[in-house]
DOSE-620900 format. One line per field, with one value per residue (C-alpha): residue number from 1; residue in one letter; chain; z, x, y. Coordinates in steps of 0.1 Angstrom, whole numbers. Example, Ala and Ser with C-alpha at 12.3 -4.5 7.8 and 13.67 -1.06 7.14 Angstrom:
2
resi 1,2 .
resn a,s .
chain A,A .
pz 78,71 .
px 123,137 .
py -45,-11 .
This chain:
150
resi 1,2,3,4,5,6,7,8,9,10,11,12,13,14,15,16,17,18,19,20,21,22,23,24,25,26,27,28,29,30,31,32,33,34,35,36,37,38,39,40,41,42,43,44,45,46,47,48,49,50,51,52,53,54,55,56,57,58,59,60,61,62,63,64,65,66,67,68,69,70,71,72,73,74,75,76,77,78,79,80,81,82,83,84,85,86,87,88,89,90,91,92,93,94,95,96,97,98,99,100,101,102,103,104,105,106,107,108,109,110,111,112,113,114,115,116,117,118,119,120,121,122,123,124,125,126,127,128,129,130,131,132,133,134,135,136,137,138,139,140,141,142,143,144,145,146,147,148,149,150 .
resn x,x,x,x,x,x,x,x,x,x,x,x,x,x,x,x,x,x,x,x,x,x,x,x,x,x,x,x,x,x,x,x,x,x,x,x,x,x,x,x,x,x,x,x,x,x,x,x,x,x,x,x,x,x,x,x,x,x,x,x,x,x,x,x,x,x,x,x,x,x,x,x,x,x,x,x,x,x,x,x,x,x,x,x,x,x,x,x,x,x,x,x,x,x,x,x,x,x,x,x,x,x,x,x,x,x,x,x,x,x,x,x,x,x,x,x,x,x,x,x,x,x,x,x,x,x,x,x,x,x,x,x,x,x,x,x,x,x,x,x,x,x,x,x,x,x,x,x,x,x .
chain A,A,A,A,A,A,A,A,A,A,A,A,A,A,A,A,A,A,A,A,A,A,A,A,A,A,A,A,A,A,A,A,A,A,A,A,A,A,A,A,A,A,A,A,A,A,A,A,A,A,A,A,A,A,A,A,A,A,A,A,A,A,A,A,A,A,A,A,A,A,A,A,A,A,A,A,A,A,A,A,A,A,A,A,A,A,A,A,A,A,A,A,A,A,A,A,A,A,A,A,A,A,A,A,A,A,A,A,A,A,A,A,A,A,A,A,A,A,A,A,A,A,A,A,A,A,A,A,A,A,A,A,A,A,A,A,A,A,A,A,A,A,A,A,A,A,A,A,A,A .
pz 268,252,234,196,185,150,144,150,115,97,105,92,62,56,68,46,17,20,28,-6,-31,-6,-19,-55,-59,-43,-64,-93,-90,-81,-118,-132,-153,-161,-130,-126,-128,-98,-81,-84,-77,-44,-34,-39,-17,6,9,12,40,58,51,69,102,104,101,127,148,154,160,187,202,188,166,187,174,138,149,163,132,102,124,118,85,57,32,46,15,-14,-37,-53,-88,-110,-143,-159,-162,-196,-216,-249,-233,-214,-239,-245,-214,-183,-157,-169,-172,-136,-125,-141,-124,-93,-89,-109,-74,-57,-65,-63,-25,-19,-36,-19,21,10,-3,33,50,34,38,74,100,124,132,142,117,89,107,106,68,61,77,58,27,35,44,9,-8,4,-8,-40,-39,-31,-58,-83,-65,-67,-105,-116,-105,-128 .
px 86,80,45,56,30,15,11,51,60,27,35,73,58,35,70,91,61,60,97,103,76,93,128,116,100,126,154,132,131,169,173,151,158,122,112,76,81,109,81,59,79,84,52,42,77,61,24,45,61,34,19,56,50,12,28,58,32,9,42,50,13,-3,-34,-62,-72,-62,-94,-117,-110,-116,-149,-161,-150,-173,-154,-148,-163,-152,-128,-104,-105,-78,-85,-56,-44,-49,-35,-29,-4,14,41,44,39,65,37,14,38,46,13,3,32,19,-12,-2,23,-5,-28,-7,0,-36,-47,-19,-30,-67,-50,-35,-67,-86,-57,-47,-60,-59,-91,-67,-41,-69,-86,-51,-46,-81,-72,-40,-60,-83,-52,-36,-70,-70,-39,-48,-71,-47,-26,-59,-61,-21,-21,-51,-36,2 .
py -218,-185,-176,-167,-138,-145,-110,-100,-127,-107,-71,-78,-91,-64,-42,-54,-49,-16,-7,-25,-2,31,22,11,54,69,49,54,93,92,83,103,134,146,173,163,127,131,151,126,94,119,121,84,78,97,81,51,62,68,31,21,44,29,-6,3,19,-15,-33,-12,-6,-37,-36,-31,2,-12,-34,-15,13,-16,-28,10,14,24,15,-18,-38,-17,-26,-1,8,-9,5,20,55,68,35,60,78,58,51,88,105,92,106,84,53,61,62,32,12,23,15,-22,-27,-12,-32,-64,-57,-51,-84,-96,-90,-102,-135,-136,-130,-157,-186,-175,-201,-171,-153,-120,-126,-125,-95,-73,-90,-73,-39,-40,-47,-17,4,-3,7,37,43,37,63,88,69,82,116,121,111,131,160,155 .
């Protein structure tokens, strides 16, 4: 009998999470004809790929670092700010629109993995649902930083 580890199903969820928002900006700024809004789809491609190579990364090494990074982590208990970009312009300005549908996914997935952490019977399962949790807050802050600066 084999030993099935908990973690490989959670990390191919969280995977399969992020590969998903990755393709959704890059397909999105295939299509898209306004320059700074393709830049910008760009970049947030790009801070999503690097939320996949953290994920590939524990599935390879496992999460004890992961662990030992969210026991440190200062901003452990804060929650990331949902409010949105500039509602007034949204319908006329695509950056903003863009934005705005980001940090909505964003914040979905983030709600999302703190859901998971809570209903997991798992006391490590909950822990890496918390780090991703923490992982996807932070990227909502570069989400803010990105869009503040378009």
């Amino acid at each position: 009998m084999t030993d099935v580890n908990p973690l490989n199903a959670m990390l191919k969820l969280a995977l399969a999470t992020a590969k998903s928002q990755y393709k959704f900006f890059l397909r999105t700024a295939e299509n898209s004809e306004v320059a700074e809004v393709k830049a910008l789809l760009m970049v947030l491609a790009e801070s999503e790929s690097d939320m996949i190579s953290k994920i590939q990364h524990m599935m390879m090494t496992g999460i004890l670092d992961e662990l030992e990074e969210l026991a440190a982590a200062k901003d452990r208990q804060s929650t990331p700010d949902s409010t949105p970009f500039d509602p007034s312009r949204a319908e006329t300005d695509p950056r903003i629109f863009v934005c705005n549908m980001a940090l909505e996914k964003n914040i979905k997935t983030y709600t999302f993995f703190l859901t998971m952490a809570t209903k997991t019977k798992s006391e490590v399962v909950s822990t890496l649902f918390e780090y991703l949790a923490l992982l996807e807050m932070r990227q909502i802050g570069e989400l803010r930083r990105i869009c503040s600066t378009y």
